[in-house]
N, CA, C and O atoms as a GROMACS GRO file, in nm:
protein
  256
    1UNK      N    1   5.727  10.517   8.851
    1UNK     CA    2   5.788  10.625   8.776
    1UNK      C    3   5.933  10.587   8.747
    1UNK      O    4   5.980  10.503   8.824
    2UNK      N    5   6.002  10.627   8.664
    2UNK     CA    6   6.124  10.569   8.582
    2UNK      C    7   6.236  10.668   8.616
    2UNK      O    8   6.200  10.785   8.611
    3UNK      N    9   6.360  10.647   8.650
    3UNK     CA   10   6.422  10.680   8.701
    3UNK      C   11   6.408  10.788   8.616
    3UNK      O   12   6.309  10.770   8.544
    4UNK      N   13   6.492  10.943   8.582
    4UNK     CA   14   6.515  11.085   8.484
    4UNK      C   15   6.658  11.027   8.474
    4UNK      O   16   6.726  10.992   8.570
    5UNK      N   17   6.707  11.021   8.296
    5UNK     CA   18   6.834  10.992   8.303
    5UNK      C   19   6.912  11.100   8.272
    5UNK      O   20   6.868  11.171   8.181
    6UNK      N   21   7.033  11.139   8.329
    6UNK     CA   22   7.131  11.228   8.276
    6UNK      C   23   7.112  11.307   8.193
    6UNK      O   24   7.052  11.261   8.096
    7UNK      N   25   7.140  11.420   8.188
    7UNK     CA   26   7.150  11.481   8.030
    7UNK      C   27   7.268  11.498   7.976
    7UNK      O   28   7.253  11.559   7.870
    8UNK      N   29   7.403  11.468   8.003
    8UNK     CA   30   7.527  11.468   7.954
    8UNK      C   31   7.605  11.330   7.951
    8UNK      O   32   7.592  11.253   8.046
    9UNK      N   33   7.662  11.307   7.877
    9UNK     CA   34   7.699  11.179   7.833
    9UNK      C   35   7.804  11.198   7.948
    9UNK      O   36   7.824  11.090   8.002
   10UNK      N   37   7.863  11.280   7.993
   10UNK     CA   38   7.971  11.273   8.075
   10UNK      C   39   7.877  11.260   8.252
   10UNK      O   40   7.918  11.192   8.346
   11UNK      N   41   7.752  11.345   8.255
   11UNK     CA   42   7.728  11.296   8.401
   11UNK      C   43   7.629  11.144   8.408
   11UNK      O   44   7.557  11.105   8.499
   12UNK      N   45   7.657  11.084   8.286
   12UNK     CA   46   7.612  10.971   8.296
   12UNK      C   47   7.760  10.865   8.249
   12UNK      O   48   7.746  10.758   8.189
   13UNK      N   49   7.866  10.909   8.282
   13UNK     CA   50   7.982  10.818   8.302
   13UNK      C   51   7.992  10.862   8.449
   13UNK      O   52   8.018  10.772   8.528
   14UNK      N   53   7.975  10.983   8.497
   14UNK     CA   54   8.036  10.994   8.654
   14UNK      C   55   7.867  10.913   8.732
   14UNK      O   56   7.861  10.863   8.844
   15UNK      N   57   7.794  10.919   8.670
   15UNK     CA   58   7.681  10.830   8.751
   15UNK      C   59   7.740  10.675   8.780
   15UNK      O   60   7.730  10.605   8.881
   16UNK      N   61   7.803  10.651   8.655
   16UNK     CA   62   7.825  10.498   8.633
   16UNK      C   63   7.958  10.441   8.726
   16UNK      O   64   7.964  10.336   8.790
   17UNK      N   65   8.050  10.535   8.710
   17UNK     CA   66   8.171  10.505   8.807
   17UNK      C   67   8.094  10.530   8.924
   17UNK      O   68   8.048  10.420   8.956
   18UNK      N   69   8.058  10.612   8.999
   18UNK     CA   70   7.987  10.611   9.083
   18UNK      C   71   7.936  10.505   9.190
   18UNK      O   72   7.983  10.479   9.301
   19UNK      N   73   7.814  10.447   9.116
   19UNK     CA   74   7.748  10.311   9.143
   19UNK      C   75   7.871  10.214   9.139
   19UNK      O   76   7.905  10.174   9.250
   20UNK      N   77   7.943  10.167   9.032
   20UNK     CA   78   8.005  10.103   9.065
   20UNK      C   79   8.098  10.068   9.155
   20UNK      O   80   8.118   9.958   9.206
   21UNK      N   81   8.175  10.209   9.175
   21UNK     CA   82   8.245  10.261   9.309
   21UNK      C   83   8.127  10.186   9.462
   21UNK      O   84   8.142  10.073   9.509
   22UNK      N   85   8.050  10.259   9.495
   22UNK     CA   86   7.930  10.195   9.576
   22UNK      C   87   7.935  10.037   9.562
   22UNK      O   88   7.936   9.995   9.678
   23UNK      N   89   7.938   9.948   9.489
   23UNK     CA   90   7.895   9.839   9.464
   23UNK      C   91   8.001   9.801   9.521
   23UNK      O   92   7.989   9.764   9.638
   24UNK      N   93   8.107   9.798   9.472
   24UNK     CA   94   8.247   9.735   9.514
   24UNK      C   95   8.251   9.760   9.657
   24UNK      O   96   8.306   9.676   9.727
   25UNK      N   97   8.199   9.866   9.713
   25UNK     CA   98   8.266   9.879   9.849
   25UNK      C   99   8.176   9.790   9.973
   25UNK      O  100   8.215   9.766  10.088
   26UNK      N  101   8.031   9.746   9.903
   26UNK     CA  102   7.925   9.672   9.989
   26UNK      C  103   7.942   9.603  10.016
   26UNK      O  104   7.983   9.535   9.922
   27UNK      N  105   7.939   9.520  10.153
   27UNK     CA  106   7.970   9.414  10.182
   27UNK      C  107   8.108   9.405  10.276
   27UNK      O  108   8.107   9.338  10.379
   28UNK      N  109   8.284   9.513  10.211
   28UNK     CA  110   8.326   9.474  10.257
   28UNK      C  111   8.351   9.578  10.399
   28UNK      O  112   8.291   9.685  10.416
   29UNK      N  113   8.460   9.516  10.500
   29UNK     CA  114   8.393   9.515  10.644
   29UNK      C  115   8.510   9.647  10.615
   29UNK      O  116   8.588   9.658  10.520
   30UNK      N  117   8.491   9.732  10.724
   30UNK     CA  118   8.540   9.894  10.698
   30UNK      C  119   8.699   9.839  10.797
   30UNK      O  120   8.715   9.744  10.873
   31UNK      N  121   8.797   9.952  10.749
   31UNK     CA  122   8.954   9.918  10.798
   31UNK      C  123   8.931   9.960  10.933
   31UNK      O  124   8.846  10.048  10.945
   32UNK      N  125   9.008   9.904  11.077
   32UNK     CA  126   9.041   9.881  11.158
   32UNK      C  127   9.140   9.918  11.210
   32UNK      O  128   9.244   9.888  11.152
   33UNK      N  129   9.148   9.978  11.311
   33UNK     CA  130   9.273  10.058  11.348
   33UNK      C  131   9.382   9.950  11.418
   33UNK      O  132   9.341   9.834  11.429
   34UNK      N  133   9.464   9.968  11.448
   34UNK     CA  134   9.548   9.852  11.527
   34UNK      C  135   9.539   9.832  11.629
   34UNK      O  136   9.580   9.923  11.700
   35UNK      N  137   9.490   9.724  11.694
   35UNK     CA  138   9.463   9.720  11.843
   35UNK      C  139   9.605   9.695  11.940
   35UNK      O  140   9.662   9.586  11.954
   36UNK      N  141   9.646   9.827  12.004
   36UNK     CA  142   9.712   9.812  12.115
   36UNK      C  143   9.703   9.872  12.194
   36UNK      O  144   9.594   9.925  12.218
   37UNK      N  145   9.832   9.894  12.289
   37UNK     CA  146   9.779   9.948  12.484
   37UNK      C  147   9.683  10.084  12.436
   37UNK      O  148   9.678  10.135  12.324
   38UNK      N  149   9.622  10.119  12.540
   38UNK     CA  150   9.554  10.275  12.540
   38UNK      C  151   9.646  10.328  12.582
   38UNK      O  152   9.638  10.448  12.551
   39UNK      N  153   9.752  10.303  12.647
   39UNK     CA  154   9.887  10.388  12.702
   39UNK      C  155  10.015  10.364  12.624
   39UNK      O  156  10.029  10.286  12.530
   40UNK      N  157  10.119  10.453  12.685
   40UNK     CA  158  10.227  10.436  12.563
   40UNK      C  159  10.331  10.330  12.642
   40UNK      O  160  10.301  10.302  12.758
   41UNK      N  161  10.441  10.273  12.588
   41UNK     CA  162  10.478  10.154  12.689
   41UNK      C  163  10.581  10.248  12.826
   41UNK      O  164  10.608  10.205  12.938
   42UNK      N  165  10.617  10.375  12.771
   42UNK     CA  166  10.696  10.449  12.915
   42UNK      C  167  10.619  10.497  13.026
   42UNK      O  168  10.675  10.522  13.132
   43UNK      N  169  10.454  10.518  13.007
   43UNK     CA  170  10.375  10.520  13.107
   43UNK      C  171  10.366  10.395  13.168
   43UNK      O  172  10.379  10.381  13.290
   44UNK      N  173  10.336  10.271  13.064
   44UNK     CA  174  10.318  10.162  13.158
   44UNK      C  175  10.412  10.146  13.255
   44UNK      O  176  10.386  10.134  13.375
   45UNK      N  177  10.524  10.145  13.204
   45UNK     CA  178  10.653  10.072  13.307
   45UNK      C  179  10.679  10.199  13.424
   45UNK      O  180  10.742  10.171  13.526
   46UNK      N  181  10.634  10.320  13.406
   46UNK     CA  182  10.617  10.412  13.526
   46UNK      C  183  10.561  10.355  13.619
   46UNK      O  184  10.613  10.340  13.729
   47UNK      N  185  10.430  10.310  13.581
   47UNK     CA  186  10.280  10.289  13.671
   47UNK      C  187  10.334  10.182  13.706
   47UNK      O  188  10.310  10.172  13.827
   48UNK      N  189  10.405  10.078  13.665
   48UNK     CA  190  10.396   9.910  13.695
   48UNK      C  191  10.507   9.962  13.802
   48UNK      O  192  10.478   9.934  13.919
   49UNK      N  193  10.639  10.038  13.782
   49UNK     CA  194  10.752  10.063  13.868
   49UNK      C  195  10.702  10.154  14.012
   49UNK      O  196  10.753  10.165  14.124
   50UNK      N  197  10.594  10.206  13.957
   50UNK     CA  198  10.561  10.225  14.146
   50UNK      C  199  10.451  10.182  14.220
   50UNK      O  200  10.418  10.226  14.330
   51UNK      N  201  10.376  10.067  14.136
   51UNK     CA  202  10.304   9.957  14.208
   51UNK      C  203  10.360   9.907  14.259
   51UNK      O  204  10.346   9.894  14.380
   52UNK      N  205  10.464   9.847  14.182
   52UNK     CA  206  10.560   9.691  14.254
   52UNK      C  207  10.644   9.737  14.326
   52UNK      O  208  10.695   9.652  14.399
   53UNK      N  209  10.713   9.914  14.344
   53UNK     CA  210  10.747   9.904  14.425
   53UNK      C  211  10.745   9.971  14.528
   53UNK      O  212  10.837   9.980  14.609
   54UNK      N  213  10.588  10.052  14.535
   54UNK     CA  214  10.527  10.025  14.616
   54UNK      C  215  10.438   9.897  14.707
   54UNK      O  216  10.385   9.900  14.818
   55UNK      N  217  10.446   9.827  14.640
   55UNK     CA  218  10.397   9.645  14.687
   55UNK      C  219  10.543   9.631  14.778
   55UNK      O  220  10.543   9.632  14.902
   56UNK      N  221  10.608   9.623  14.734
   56UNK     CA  222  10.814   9.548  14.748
   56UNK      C  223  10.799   9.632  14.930
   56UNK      O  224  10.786   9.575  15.038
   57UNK      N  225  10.808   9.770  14.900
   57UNK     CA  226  10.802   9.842  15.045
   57UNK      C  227  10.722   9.841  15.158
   57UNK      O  228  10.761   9.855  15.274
   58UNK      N  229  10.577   9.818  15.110
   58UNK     CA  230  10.494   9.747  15.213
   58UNK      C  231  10.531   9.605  15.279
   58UNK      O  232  10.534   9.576  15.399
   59UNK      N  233  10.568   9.501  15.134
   59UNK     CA  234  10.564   9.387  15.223
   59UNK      C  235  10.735   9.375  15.310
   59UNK      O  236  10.774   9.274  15.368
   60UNK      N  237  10.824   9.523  15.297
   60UNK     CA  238  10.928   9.490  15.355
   60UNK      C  239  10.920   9.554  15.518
   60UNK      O  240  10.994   9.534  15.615
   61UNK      N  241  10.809   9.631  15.503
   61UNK     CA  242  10.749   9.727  15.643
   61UNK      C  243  10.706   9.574  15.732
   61UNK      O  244  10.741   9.555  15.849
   62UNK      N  245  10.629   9.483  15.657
   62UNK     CA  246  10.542   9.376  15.705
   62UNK      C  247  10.637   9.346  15.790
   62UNK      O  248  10.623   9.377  15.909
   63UNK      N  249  10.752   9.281  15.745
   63UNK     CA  250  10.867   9.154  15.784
   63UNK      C  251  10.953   9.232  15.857
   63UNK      O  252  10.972   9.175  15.964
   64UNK      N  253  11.023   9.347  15.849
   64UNK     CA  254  11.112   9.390  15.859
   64UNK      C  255  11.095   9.478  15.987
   64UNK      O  256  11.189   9.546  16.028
   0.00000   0.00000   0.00000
């Protein structure tokens, strides 16, 4: 069976941009967000500042 074509010369230009719109976009690979931390960098240096110095105080309990 054969496609039913348009009945307006105009919804057979928005058919045509359309498809073509579609066509152009096949193939290419979809946009990508920016890969960085999952955290913001003032959380990191929180978390890193009371690992290490929590680490620093243990190993000064060790020796000391």
């Amino acid at each position: 069976m054969a496609r039913p074509v348009p009945k307006t010369l105009q919804q057979r230009k928005a058919n045509a941009k359309f498809y073509k719109d579609q066509m152009n976009k096949m193939g290419k690979p979809k946009a990508k967000e920016e890969a960085g931390m999952p955290i913001s960098t003032g959380w990191f240096v929180l978390i890193a500042f009371l690992v290490i110095g929590g680490g620093l105080l243990e190993l000064s309990k060790l020796f000391f």
